[in-house]
C-alpha positions as CSV (number, residue, x, y, z in Angstrom):
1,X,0.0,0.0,0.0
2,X,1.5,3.3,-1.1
3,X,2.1,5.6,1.8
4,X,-0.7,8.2,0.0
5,X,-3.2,5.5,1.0
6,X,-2.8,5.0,4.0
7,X,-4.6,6.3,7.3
8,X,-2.9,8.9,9.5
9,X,-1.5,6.7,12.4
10,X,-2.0,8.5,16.0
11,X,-0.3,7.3,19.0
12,X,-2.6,6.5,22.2
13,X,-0.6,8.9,23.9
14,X,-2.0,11.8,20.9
15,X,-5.2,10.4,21.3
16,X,-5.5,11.1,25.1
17,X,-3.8,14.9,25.1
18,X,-6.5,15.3,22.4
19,X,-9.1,14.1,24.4
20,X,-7.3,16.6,27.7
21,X,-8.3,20.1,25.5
22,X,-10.8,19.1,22.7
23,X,-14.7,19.8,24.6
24,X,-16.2,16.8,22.0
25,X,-15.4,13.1,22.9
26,X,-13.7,10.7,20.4
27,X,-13.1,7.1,20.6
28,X,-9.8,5.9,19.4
29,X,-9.1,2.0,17.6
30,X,-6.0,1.2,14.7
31,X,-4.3,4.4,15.3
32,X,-7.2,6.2,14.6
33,X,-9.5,9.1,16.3
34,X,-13.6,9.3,15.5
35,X,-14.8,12.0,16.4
36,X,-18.3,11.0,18.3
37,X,-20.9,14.0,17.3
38,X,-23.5,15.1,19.6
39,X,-27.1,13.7,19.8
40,X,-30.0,15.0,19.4
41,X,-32.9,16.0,22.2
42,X,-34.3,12.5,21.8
43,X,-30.9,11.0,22.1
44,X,-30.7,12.7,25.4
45,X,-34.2,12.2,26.5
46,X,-33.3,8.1,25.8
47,X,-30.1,7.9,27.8
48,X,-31.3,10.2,30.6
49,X,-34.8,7.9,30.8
50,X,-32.3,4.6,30.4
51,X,-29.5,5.9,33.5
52,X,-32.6,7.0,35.6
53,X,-33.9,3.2,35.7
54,X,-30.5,2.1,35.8
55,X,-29.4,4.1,39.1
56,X,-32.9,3.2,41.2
57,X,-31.8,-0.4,41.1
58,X,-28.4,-0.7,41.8
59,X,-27.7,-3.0,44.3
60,X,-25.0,-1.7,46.6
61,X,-21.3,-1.1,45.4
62,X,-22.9,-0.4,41.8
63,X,-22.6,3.2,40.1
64,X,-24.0,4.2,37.0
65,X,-22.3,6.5,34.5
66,X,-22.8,8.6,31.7
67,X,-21.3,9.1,28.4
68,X,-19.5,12.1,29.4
69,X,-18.3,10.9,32.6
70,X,-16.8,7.4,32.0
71,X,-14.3,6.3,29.3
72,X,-14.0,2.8,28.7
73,X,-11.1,1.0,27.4
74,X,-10.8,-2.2,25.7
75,X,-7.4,-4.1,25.5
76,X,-7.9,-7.0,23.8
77,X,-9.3,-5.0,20.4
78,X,-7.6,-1.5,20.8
79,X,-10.9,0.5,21.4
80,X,-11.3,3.1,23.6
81,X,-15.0,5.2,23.9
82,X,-17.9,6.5,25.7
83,X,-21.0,4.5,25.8
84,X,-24.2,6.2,26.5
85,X,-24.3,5.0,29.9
86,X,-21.7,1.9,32.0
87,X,-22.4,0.2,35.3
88,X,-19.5,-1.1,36.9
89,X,-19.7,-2.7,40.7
90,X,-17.2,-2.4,42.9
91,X,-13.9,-0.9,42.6
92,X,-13.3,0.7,38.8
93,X,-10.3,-1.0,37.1
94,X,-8.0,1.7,35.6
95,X,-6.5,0.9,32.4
96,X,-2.2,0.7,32.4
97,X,-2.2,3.0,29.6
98,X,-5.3,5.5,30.7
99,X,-5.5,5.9,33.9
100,X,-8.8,7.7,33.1
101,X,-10.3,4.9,31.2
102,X,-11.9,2.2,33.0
103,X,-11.7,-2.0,32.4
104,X,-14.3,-3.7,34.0
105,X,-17.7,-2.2,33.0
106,X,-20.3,-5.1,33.8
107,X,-23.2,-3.0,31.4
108,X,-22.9,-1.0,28.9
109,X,-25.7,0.9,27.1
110,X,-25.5,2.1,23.3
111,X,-28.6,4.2,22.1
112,X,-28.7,3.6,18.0
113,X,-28.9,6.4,15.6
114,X,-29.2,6.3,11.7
115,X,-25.1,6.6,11.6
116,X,-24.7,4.4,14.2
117,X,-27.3,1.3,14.0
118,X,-25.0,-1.1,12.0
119,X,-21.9,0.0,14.1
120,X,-23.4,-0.3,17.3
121,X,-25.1,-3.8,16.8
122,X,-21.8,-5.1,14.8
123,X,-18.8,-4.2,15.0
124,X,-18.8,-2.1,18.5
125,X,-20.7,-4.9,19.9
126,X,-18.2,-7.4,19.3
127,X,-15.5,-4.9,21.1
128,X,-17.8,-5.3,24.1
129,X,-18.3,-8.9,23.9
130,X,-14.5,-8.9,24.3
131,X,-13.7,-7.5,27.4
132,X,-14.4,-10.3,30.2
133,X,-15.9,-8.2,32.7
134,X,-18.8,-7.0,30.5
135,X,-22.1,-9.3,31.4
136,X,-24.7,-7.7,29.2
137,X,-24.8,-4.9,26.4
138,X,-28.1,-2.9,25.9
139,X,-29.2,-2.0,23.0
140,X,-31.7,1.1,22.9
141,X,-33.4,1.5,19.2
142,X,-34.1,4.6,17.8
143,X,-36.3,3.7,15.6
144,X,-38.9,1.9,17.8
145,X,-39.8,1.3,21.1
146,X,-37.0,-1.6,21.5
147,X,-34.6,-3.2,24.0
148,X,-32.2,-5.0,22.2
149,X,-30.2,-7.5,25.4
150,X,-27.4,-8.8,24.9
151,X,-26.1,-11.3,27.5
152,X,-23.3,-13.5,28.4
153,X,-24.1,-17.0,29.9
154,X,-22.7,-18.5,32.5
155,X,-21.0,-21.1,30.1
156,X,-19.7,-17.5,27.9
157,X,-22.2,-18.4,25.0
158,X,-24.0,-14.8,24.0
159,X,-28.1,-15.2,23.5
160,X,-29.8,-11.9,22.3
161,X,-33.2,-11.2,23.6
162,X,-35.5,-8.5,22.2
163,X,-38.7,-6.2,24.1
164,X,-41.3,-3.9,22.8
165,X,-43.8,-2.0,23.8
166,X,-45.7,-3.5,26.6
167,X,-42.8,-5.5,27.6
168,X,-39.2,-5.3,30.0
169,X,-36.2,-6.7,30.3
170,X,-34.3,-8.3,32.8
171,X,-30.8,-7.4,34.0
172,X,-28.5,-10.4,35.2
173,X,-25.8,-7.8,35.9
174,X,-27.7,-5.4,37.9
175,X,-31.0,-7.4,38.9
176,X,-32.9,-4.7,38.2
177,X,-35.8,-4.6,35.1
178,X,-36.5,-2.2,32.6
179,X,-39.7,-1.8,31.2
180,X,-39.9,-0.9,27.5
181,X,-42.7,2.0,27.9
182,X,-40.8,3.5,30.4
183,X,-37.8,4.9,28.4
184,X,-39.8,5.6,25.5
185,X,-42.4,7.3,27.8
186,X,-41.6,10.9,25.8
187,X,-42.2,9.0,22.2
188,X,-40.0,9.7,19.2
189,X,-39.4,12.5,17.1
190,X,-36.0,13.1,15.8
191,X,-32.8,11.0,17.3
192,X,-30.4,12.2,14.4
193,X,-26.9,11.2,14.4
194,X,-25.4,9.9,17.6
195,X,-21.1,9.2,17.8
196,X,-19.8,8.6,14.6
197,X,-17.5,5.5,14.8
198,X,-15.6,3.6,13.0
199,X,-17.4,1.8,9.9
């Protein structure tokens, strides 16, 4: 490959000072920085609804975390990014290269958006399935009123289990339930464009 093709290659270390002054938040895989655009009203409406439920059924040593609080970074595939909302219990595991980023999420939460949708349920979904700590993913569609669970058995197999309206889902990680109608109380109108990752 001629050197006119090829991707500019950042260090990790570029990607974090970037991260330090820049006010948007990017997530960082190969060498390379995405920069992850800001959602829309509904967007926010869906993750602050989804958090909400999340944080009044914690069990004890549990904290919930926003997208803007809590970077997560994964070893075993490179990524580093911000899902809409993490749950990790007990004591957060600092990366060795980030001391800002955290290893051991249990749940992480990615609301979809038209740029997003094939990212989130593909590719960025199997980043999450690799880091061990991570029990279930949670899948919130833009589109519809749908939960989208992902969840790892106790024998490591992944089963996927979808909710719509008039139904909840269960979380093994948590214990808690979330009920469909609930976070898509407001309705729909406009998500727009969530991050913009890698494709």
């Amino acid at each position: 490959m001629s050197s006119a093709a090829r991707h500019v290659h950042h260090t990790y270390a570029e990607y974090l000072a970037l991260e330090e002054e820049s006010p948007i938040r990017h997530e960082y895989l190969d060498g390379e920085i995405y920069a992850m655009a800001g959602g829309t009203p509904d967007h926010a409406a869906l993750a602050a609804a989804i958090i909400q439920r999340l944080g009044g059924a914690l069990p004890p040593g549990c904290r919930v975390f926003t997208s803007s609080d809590l970077r997560v970074r994964i070893a075993e595939t490179g990524l580093s990014t911000y899902p809409d909302a993490t749950v990790v219990c007990g004591k957060t595991l600092r990366a060795a290269d980030d001391p800002l980023a955290v290893v051991n999420p249990v749940l992480v939460v990615e609301i979809t958006s038209p740029s997003t949708e094939d990212y989130d349920r593909g590719e960025k979904l199997r980043h999450y399935k690799s880091l061990a700590s991570v029990r279930e993913v949670l899948l919130v569609s833009h589109r519809e009123s749908r939960l989208t669970l992902v969840k790892r058995t106790d024998r490591g197999e992944w089963v996927t289990n979808d909710a719509g309206a008039g139904e909840s889902v269960k979380l093994d990680s948590t214990g808690g339930e979330i009920v469909v109608n609930d976070v898509y109380s407001g309705g729909l109108e406009d998500i727009g464009n969530g991050s913009v990752g890698p494709s």
